[in-house]
C-alpha positions in Angstrom: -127.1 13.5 53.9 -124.0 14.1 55.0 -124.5 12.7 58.7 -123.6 16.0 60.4 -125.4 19.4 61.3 -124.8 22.3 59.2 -122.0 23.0 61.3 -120.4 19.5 61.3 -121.2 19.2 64.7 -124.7 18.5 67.4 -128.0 18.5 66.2 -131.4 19.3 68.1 -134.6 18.0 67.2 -138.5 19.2 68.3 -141.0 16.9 67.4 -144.3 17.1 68.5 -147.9 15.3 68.7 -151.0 15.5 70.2 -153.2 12.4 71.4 -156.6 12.0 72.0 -157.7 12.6 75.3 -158.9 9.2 76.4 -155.8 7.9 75.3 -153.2 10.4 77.1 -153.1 8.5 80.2 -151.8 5.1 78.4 -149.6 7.2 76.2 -148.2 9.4 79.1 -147.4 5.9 81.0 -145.3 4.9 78.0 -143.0 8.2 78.0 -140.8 7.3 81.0 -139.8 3.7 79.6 -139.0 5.1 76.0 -137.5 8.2 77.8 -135.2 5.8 79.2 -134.0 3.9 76.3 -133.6 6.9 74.7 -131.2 8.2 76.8 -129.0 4.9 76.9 -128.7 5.2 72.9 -125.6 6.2 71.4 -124.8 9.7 70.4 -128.0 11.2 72.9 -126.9 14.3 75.1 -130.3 15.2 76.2 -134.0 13.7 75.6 -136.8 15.2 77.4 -140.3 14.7 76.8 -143.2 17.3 78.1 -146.4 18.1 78.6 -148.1 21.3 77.5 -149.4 23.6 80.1 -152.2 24.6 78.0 -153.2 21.7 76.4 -152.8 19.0 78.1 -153.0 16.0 74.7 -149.6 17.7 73.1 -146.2 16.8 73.9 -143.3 18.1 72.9 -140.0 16.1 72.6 -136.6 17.8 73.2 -133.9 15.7 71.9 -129.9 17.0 71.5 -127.7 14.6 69.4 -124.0 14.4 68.9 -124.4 14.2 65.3 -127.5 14.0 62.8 -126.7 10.3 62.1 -127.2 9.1 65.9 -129.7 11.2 65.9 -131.2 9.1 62.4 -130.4 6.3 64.0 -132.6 6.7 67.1 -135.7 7.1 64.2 -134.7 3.8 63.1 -134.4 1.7 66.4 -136.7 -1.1 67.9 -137.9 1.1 70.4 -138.5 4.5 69.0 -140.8 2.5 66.2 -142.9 0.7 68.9 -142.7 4.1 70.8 -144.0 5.7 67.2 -146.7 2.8 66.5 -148.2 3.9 70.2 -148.3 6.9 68.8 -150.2 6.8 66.0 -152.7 4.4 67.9 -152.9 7.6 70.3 -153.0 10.4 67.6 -156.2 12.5 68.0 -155.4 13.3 63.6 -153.3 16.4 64.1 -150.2 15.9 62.2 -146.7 15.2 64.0 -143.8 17.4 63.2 -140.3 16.6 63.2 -138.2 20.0 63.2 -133.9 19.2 62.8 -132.3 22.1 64.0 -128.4 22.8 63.9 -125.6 25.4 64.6 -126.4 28.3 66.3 -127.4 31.7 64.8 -123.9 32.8 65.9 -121.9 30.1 63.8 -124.3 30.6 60.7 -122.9 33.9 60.2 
């Protein structure tokens, strides 16, 4: 890995999950305190996590990075693996994905 987006520069990540239903409302009161941390750490532009309209058990997180090793390096901390134990405990069995995105269509070309 070469610590960088395609582009050298910011990376963007989606990751999402769903929970069981009797254990959203413990899991939803844990996403303002990671939320939090998250957006004290290092290299972090942006960290958002939501909700679905539709179904109310998936979230989405919407993270923006300066670079792909902050953004590494946020997988690896304290908080992010208690955060990711939680979720496991919460998981209703549907897989979580982890989607790195970077560059822009634009630059690509």
């Amino acid at each position: 890995m070469d610590g960088m987006g395609i582009d050298g520069g910011e990376v963007r990540v989606l990751a999402a999950a769903r929970v069981k239903p009797e254990a959203r409302a413990d899991f939803a009161a844990l996403v303002a305190a990671f939320v939090a941390t998250t957006r004290r750490e290092d290299g972090c532009i942006l960290y958002d996590i939501f909700a679905s309209v539709t179904d109310p058990c998936a979230f989405v997180a919407v993270e923006r990075w300066t670079h792909r090793a902050a953004a590494e390096s946020h997988l690896a901390a304290p908080h992010t693996q208690a955060f990711l134990a939680a979720l496991a405990g919460a998981s209703d069995g549907t897989p979580a994905s982890i989607t790195l995105l970077s560059g822009r269509v634009e630059s690509l070309l």
